[in-house]
N, C-alpha and C positions, 0 to 999 in steps of 0.2 A: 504493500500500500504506500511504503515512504519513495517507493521508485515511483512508483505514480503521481503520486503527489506535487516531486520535483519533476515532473513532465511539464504537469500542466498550470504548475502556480504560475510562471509567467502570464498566461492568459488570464488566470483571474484575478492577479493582483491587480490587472490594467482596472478592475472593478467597475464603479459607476461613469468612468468615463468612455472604457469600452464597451458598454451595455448600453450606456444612453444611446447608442446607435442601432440599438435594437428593431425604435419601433421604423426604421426603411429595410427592414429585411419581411420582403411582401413577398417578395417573387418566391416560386417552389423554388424550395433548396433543398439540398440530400441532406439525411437527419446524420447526425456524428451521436453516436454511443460510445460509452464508457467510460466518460471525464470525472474524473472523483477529486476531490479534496477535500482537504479537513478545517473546519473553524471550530472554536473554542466555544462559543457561544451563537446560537442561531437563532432567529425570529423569523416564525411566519407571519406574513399577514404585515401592514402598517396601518393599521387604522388606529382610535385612541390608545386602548391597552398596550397595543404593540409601538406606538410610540413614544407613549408612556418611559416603557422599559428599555427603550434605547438609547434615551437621553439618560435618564438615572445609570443606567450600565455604562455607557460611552463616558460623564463625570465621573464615575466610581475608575476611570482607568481602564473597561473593559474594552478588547476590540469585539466587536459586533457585526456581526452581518444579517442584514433584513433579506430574503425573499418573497417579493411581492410578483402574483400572478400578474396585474394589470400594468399598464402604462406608465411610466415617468411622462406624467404631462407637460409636465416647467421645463425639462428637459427636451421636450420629442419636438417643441416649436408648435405643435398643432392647438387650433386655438377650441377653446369648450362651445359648443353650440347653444341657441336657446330653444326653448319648448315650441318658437313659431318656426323656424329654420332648423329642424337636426340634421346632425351631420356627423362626422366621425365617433363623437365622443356620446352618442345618442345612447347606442345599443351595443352591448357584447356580442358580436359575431350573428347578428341578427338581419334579414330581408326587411323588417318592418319595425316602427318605435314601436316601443313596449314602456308605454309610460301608465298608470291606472289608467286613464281613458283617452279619447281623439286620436286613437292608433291609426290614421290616417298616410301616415307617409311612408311612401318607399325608404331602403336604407342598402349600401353598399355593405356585405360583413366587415364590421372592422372590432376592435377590441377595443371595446366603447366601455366608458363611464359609468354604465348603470347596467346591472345584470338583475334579473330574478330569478328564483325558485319556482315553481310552478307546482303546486300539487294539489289532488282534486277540489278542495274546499277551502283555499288560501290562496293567494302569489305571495310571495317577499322578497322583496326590492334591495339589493345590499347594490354597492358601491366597487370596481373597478380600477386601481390606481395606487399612485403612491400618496396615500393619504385615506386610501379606503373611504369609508362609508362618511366621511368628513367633506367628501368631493361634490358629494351626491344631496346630502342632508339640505334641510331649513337651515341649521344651523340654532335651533332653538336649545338656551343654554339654561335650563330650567333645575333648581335643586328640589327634588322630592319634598313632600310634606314629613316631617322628623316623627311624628307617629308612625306615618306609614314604613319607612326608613326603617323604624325599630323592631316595627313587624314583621318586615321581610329579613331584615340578619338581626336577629338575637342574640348573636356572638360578639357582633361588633360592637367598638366604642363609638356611640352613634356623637358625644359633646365633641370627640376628639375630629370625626367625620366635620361636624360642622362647625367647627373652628377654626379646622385645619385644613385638610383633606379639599373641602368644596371650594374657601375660598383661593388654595394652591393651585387650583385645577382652573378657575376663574382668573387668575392672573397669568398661568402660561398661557389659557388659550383668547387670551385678549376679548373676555367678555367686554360688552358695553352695554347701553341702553341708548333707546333713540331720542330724540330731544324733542321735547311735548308739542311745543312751537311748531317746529317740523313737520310733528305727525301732524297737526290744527289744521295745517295750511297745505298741506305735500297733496295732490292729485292723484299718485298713485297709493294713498295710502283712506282711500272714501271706501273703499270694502272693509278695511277696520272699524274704522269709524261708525260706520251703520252698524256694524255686526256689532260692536261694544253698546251701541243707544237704545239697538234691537234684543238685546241680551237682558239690561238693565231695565228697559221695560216690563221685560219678561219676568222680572224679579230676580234674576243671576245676577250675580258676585263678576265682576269683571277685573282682569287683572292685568297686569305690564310686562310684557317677557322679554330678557335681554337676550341677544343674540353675538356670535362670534364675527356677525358680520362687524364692518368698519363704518358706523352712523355718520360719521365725520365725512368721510368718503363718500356717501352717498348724498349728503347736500351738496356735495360740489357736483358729484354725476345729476342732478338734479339743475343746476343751474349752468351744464355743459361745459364745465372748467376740465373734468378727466372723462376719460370715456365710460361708457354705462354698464352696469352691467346685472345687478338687482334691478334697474328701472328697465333694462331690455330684455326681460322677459330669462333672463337666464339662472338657475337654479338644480334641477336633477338631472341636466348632464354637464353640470360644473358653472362653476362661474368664476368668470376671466381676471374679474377685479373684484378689490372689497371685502373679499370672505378671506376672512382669516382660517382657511384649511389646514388640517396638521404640517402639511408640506411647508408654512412658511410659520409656523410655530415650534412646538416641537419638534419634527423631524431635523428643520432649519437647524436648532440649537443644537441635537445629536451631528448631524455633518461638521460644525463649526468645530467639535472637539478633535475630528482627524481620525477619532476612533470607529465612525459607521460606515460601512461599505452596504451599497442600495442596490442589486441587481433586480430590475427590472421586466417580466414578461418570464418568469419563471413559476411555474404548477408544479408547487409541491402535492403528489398523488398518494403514497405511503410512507410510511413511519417503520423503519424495525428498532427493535432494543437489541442491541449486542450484549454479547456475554459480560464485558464489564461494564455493565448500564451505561455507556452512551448509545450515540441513536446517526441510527444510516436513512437519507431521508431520499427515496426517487421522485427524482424533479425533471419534468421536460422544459425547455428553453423553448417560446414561443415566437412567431413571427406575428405583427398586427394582423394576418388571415386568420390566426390560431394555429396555423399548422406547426409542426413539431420538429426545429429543427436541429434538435441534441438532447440527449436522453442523458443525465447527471448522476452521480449517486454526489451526496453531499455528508459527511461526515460532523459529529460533534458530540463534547460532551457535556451541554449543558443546551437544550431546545425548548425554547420559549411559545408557544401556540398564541399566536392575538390574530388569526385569518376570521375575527367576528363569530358570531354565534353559528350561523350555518357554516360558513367555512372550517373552525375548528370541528363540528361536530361529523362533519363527511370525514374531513380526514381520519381524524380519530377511529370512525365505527368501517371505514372503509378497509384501513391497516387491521382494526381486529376481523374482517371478514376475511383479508387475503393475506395477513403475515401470524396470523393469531398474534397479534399483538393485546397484551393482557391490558383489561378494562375494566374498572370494579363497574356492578351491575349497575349501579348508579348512574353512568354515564346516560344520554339520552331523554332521563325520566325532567319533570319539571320544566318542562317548555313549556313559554306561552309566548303569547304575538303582544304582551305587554297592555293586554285591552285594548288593539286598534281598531277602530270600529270608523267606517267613515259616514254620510250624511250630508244633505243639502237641501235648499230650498229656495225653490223658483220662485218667479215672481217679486221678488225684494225690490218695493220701493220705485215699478216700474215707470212710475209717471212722474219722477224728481231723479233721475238721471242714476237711478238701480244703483248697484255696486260702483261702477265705473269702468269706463270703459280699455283703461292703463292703469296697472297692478302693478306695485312690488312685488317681487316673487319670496323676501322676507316676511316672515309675519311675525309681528311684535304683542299683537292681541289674544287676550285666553278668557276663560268661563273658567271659574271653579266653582264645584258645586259637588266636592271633595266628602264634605262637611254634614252632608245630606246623609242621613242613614238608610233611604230606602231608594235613593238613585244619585251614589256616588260616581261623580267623575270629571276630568280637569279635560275643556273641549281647547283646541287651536283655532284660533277663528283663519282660514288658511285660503292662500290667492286662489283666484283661479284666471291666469292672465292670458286671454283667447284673443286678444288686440279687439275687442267689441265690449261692449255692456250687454254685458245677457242675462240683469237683473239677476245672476245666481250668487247665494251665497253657501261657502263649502267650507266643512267643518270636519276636525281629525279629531272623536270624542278620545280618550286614555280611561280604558276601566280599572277594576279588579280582575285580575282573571284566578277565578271562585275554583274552576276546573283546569288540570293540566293538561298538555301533550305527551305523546311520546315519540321524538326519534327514532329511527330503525335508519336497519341500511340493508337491502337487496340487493342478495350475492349473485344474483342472475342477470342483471340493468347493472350493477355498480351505479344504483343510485337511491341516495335517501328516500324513505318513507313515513310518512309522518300522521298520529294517529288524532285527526283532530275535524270536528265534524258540528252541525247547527248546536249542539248540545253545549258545546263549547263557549260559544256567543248568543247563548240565550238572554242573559241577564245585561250583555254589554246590547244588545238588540231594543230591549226594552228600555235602557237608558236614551237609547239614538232616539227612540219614537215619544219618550215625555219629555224630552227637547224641543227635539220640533213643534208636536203638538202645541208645546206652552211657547212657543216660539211665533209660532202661524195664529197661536190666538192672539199674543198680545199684538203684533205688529201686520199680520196678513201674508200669504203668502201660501202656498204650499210644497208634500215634501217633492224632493228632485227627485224624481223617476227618470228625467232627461240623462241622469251622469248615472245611475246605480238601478239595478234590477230594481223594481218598489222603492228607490228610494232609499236603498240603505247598500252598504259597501263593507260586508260583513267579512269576504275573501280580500280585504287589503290589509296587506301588511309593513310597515317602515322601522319595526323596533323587533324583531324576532329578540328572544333573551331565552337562556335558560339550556338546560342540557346536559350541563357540566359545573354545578352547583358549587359555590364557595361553602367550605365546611360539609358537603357530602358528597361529592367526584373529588373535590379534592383537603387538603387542609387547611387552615384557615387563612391561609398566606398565598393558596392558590396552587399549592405542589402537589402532583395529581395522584392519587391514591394506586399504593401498588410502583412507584416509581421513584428512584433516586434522584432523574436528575431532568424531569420535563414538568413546566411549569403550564398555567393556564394564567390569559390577561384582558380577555375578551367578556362581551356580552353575555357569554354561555355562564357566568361566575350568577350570573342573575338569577332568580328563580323565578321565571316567567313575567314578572310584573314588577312596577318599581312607581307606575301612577300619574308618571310623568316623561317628556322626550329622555329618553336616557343617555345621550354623552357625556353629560356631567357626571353620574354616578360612574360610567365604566369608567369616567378619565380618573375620578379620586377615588376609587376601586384600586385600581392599576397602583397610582400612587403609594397607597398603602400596603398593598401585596410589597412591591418590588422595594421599600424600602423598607421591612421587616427581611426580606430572602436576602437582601443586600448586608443589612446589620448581624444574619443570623448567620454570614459566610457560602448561604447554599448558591447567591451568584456572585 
C-alpha cells in the first residue's frame, strides 16, 4: 500500500487546485481504477456538520480532507441560476427542474445544485456542492424553542447550548436580521407583509426571523448599486451574491488555515473497517455528466460522516448491505421530515395588488403558534417569486412529528427505502387545514389547490433529520456505536424533529460534538 501511495500522492497533493478542474471534464473519458491513498483524517459530505469539523480540526492542527460528491461552484466559474431561468446549477443530472412545483423546463444533465430523494409518499430536497445543503436553503437561521430543545436531547446541556453553542454558531455563520425600515418600504418584501397582517388578524403570534443572508447587501441590490440576486429570483439553485453559504464562512476559514484539502465531484459509495479500525472508503471521481471517470479507494484513520441526513444514512446502510459493515440496530430508526408540511392560499388580497408581483426569494416572516397545545406549530411565511402576482400566498408549516420513520436500504436497487406513509402527517395535516381555515376566515381567501393536490403539500420535504440519533446510533459526542474511530456530524444526530428550520441546531450540534472529541483526544 506505501508503494502505492508514493505512486500517486503527487497527483493528489496537487488537491483542490487540480480538482477544481474537474467540473470541464464533460467529455466521455476512460475510467482509471485503483488510485489509493491514505489521509489521517476524512470528511464526507461539506454541509454544516461537516464544516463545522473542518475548521475546528484544521485550528486544532489537523490536516483534513473533505470529499464532497457535488461541484466547487466558486471555483468551477459557473454562475447559480434562478427559479425563472435554470440552468446548470438547477438539477443533479436531470432532463427537467425538479423544484416542489412549475417543473416546466427542459434541462441539459448536468451536476446541478439541488438533488432529491424520491420515494412513494415524500421527495427530499438536499443540496449538491461544496457547501451542501447551505447552497440550496432559505437560509433561515432560527434557534428552536429551549423546551422543545430539552425534549428532544435530554442528555444535553441545553443553558450551555444556548449560551454558547447557538450564539457560536450565529457568529461564524454571519446571522443578521433585516432592517424594519426596509422591510416597511422594500417591494419585494409585500408577500411578508400581508402574510404577517393576515396572520395577526387571524389571531397568530407573528415573528422576525434572521437569516444568513447579507441585509446590508441586499438594500444596495435593491437600489442597483451590486448586482441582484435574493431580488432576482435566485435561491434553491444557489445564489450568486449575498448569502453567506458555508463556502464563504466556514469552509473559507478551514482553507485559510492550509490544513483543508476540498476534492470536489467525488461519490463516496462504501465504507469498510479494516482490521485495525481505520476505514477504506470507494469513491468514484465524477465528470459534471456524472459519468465515472476513476474508481479511488481512499484510506484513513479517523472518518468523519457530515454527507446530511440522507447522505450519511445511504452510505452507512448501503456499506452494511455490501461490506457487512457493523451497524448497531439503531441506525435508520427515528426519522422524521422534521414536521414539513406545506400549504397555500389563493386569492390573497386580489383586488389591492395580492402578494406582489416581485418576491424576495429570503423570507424573514414566521407564525408561531408553538405554544398552542392542541395545534402546535412554527409556519415560514415563504416566497413564491413567479415574476407575476398571482395573489398566492405559501407557507412551510414545522410540526411535531408524534410518529417516526424508518430507513432501510434495498440490497437488490442499492437504494434506500423508507417507511413513512399518510399516518405519519396526520396531525401535521390537520394543523395545515386550522391555519388556513382560521386564515381564509379572518382575511378571505381560499386553500391552494393550484400549487398542492387539495391544497396541502404533505410529500414535501427541506429538513429530513434523524437516522443516526445522538446518544442512541451513536454517543453522546457523536462516535458511532460499535466503532473506534468514525464519527457522525450531520442532521441524522436529530431525532426527526427539532420545531424549527434546522441549520442552527446541526451547526451548534456539530460544535459541540467536535469540540468534546477534540478535548477528549479521539480527533
Amino acid at each position: 500500500m506505501d508503494k502505492t501511495k508514493n505512486i500517486f500522492s503527487g497527483i493528489l497533493n496537487t488537491g483542490r487546485s487540480w480538482f477544481s478542474k474537474s467540473t470541464s471534464l464533460s467529455g466521455a473519458q476512460p475510467s482509471t481504477s485503483g488510485i489509493e491513498t491514505n489521509r489521517p483524517i476524512i470528511i464526507i459530505g461539506s454541509g454544516y456538520g461537516a464544516a463545522v469539523a473542518a475548521l475546528r480540526l484544521c485550528e486544532a492542527g489537523k490536516k483534513v480532507l473533505i470529499l464532497e460528491m457535488g461541484v466547487d461552484w466558486a471555483k468551477s466559474g459557473i454562475k447559480y441560476s434562478s427559479l425563472l431561468k435554470p440552468g446548470k446549477s438547477a438539477a443533479w443530472l436531470k432532463n427537467k427542474t425538479i423544484a416542489p412545483f412549475m417543473n416546466i423546463f427542459p434541462l441539459r444533465p448536468f451536476t446541478g445544485a439541488l438533488d432529491r430523494f424520491s420515494f412513494k409518499n415524500i421527495d427530499i430536497w438536499v443540496g449538491r456542492g461544496v457547501g451542501g445543503g447551505s447552497i440550496v436553503n432559505g437560509g433561515m437561521a432560527v434557534i428552536p424553542k429551549k423546551s422543545y430543545f430539552k425534549e428532544i436531547f435530554p442528555s444535553l446541556d441545553a443553558e450551555k447550548f444556548y449560551n454558547f453553542y447557538f450564539p457560536l454558531a450565529s457568529q461564524e455563520l454571519k446571522v443578521n436580521g433585516i432592517d424594519e425600515q426596509f422591510l416597511k418600504d422594500c417591494p419585494y418584501y409585500k408577500y411578508t407583509r400581508v402574510g404577517e397582517s393576515e396572520a395577526r388578524n387571524a389571531g397568530f403570534k407573528t415573528v422576525r426571523v434572521p437569516n444568513v443572508y447579507d441585509f446590508k447587501y441586499m438594500e444596495k441590490e435593491y437600489k442597483n448599486e451590486v448586482p441582484r440576486s435574493a431580488l432576482n429570483a435566485e435561491v434553491i439553485y444557489g445564489n450568486n451574491y449575498g448569502k453567506n453559504s458555508l463556502d464563504k464562512t466556514y469552509l473559507e476559514k478551514a482553507l485559510a488555515t492550509g490544513n483543508l484539502e476540498i476534492l470536489e465531484l467525488h461519490c463516496a459509495d462504501a465504507i469498510t473497517r479494516n482490521d485495525d479500525n481505520s476505514y477504506s472508503i470507494n469513491v468514484r471521481q465524477l465528470n459534471t455528466l456524472g459519468k465515472t471517470v476513476a474508481d479511488k479507494t481512499f484510506h484513513c484513520t479517523k472518518l468523519v460522516l457530515g454527507a446530511g441526513t440522507m447522505g450519511t444514512l445511504k452510505l452507512l446502510l448501503h456499506s452494511q448491505a455490501s461490506n457487512n459493515f457493523p451497524l448497531d440496530p439503531s441506525v435508520g430508526k427515528n426519522w422524521g421530515n422534521n414536521g414539513n408540511f406545506m400549504t397555500g392560499r389563493n386569492w390573497v388580497k386580489p383586488f389591492s395588488g395580492g402578494t406582489g408581483a416581485q418576491q424576495s426569494t429570503i423570507p424573514v416572516g414566521g407564525v408561531d403558534n408553538w405554544d398552542d397545545d392542541e395545534h402546535p406549530f412554527f409556519t415560514e411565511i415563504a416566497p413564491l417569486p413567479l415574476g407575476m402576482d398571482v395573489a398566492t400566498a405559501l407557507y412551510l408549516l414545522i410540526n411535531r412529528v408524534d410518529k417516526k420513520g424508518l430507513v432501510g436500504h434495498d440490497k437488490a436497487s442499492g437504494r434506500l427505502v423508507l417507511e413513512w406513509d399518510k399516518s405519519h402527517t396526520l396531525k401535521m395535516k390537520a394543523n395545515a387545514n386550522y391555519f388556513v381555515r382560521k386564515m381564509n376566515r379572518a382575511n378571505g381567501g381560499t386553500r391552494s389547490r393550484l400549487l398542492f393536490r387539495n391544497g396541502f403539500g404533505a410529500n414535501i420535504c427541506y429538513h429530513p433529520l434523524g437516522g443516526c440519533v445522538l446518544a442512541e446510533s451513536t454517543n453522546l459526542y457523536g462516535k458511532l456505536k460499535g466503532h473506534d474511530n468514525l464519527y457522525v456530524v450531520d442532521g441524522s444526530l436529530i431525532p426527526g424533529t427539532i420545531g424549527v428550520n434546522p441549520l442552527m441546531t446541526i451547526t451548534a450540534i456539530a460544535e459541540y460534538c467536535i469540540e468534546n472529541l477534540i478535548q477528549q483526544g479521539e480527533l
